[in-house]
C-alpha positions in Angstrom: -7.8 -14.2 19.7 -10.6 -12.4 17.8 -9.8 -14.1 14.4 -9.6 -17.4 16.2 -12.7 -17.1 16.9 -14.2 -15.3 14.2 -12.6 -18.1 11.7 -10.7 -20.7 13.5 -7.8 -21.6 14.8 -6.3 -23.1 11.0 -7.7 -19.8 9.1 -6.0 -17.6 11.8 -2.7 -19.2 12.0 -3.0 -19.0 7.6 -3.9 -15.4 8.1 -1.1 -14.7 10.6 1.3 -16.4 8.4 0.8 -15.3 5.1 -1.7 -11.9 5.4 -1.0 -10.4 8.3 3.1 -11.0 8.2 6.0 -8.4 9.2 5.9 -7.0 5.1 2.4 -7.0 4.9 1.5 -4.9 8.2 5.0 -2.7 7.3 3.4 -1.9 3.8 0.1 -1.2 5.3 1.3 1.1 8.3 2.9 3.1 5.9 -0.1 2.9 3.3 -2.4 4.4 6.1 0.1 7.5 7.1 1.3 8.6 3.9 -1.4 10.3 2.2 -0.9 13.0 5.2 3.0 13.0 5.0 2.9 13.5 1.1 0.2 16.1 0.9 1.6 18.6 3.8 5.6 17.7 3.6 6.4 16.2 0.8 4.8 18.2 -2.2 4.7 21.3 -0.4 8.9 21.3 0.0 8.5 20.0 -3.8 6.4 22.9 -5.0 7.9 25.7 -2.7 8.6 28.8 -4.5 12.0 29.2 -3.8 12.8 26.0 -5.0 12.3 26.8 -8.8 14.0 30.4 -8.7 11.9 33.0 -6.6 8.2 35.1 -6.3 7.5 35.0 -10.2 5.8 31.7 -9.1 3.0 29.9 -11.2 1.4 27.1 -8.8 0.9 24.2 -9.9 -2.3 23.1 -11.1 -5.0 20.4 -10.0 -4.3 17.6 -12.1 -0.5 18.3 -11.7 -0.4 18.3 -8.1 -3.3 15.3 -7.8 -0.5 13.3 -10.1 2.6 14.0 -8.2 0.1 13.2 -5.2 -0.6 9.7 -7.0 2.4 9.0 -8.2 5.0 10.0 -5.3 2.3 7.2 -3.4 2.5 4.7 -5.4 6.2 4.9 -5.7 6.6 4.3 -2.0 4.1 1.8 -1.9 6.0 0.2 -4.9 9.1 -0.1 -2.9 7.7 -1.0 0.3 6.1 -4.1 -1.6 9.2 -5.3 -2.7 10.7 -5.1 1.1 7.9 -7.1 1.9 8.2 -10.1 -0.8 11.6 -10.0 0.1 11.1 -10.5 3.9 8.0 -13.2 3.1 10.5 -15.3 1.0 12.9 -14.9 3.6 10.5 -16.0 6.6 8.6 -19.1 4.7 11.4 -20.7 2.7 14.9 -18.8 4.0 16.0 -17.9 0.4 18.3 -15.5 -1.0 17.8 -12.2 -2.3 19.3 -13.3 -5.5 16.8 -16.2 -6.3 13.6 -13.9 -5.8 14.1 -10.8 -6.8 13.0 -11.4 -10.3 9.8 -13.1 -9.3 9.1 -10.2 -7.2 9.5 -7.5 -9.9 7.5 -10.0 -12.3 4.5 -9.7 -9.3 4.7 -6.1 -9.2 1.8 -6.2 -11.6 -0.3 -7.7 -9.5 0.3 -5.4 -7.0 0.2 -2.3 -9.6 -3.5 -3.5 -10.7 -4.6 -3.7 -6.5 -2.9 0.2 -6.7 -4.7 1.4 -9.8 -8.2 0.1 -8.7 -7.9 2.3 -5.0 -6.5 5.0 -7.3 -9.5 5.1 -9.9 -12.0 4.6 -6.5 -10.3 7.7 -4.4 -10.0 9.9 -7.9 -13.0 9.0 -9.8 -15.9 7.9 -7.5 -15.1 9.9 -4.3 -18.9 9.1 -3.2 -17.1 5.5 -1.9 -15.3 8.2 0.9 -18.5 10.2 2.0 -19.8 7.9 4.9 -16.0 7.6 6.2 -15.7 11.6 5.7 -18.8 11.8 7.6 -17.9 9.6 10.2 -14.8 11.1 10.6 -16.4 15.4 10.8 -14.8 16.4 13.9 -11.8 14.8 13.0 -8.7 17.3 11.4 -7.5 16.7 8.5 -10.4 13.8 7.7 -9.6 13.4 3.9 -6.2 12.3 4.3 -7.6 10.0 7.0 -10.1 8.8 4.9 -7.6 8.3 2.3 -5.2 6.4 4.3 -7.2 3.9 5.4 -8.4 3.1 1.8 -5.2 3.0 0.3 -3.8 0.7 3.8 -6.8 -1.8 2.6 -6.1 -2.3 -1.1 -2.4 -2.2 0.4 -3.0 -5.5 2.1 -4.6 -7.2 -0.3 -2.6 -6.1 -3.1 0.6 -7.0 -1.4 -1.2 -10.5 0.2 -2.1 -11.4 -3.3 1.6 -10.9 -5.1 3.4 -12.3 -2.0 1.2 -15.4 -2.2 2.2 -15.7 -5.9 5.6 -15.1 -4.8 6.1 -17.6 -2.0 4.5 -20.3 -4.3 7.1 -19.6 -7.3 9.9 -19.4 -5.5 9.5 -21.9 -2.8 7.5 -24.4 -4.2 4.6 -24.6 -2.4 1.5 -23.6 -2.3 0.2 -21.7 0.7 -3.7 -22.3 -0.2 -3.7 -25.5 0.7 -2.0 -24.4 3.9 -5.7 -23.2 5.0 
């Protein structure tokens, strides 16, 4: 009701359709919670001691960890995107599996760029975080917050963008002039 009357009623029903779809809200949901589940489950049952032969342990170091960190999030993010261009075809044009799966992988780049641009902004320019961190004092574990809802924005437009491109290869049509 709020976008409707922010925008419209044809730039919310576009938005609905095509942004804010099944995929696109899956993909972000999990965008927003999985900094915290990678940094305090997953790499810590990764990196655990016993796991590599006993106490004689070397941790591992910043950059290594910060990687994994990157990496193990843009792998889920990766495969989550492809769930969602599957299910957008799906929904908008009822196609098979088999017809758009090579489109989608083709569109992972646009994705990949979206992912690489939050990436470089969370590792390189951290001062973009400081007035959520800030916001967010009182709050426990406020980085991975902070982080979460950065990567669950670039999400959404990333995975807006490449589905868009998607739909319109594979079904023919173009859903900007749906607005």
């Amino acid at each position: 009701m709020f976008l409707v009357y922010l925008f419209g009623q044809r730039v919310a029903r576009w938005l609905f359709k095509y942004a804010f779809n099944a995929g696109n809200v899956l993909a972000t949901v999990t965008a927003f919670i999985l900094p915290y589940i990678v940094r305090f489950n997953f790499l810590p049952y990764l990196y655990h001691p016993y796991r590599y032969g006993g106490i004689p342990f070397v941790p591992p170091g910043f950059l290594e960890y910060q990687g994994m960190y990157y990496i193990t999030i843009l792998t889920i993010l990766t495969c989550f995107y492809i769930l969602s261009g599957f299910m957008a075809i799906y929904k908008i044009c009822d196609k098979p599996p088999s017809q758009s799966y090579q489109v989608i992988l083709y569109n992972i780049t646009k994705f990949l760029l979206v992912m690489f641009v939050c990436l470089f902004i969370l590792f390189f320019v951290p001062l973009v975080k400081f007035p959520l961190l800030s916001a967010f004092v009182l709050v426990p574990y406020a980085n991975e917050l902070v982080n979460g809802i950065i990567w669950s924005l670039f999400t959404l437009f990333g995975v807006t963008w490449a589905n868009i491109s998607n739909i319109s290869r594979v079904c023919g049509t173009n859903p900007y002039l749906d607005v």
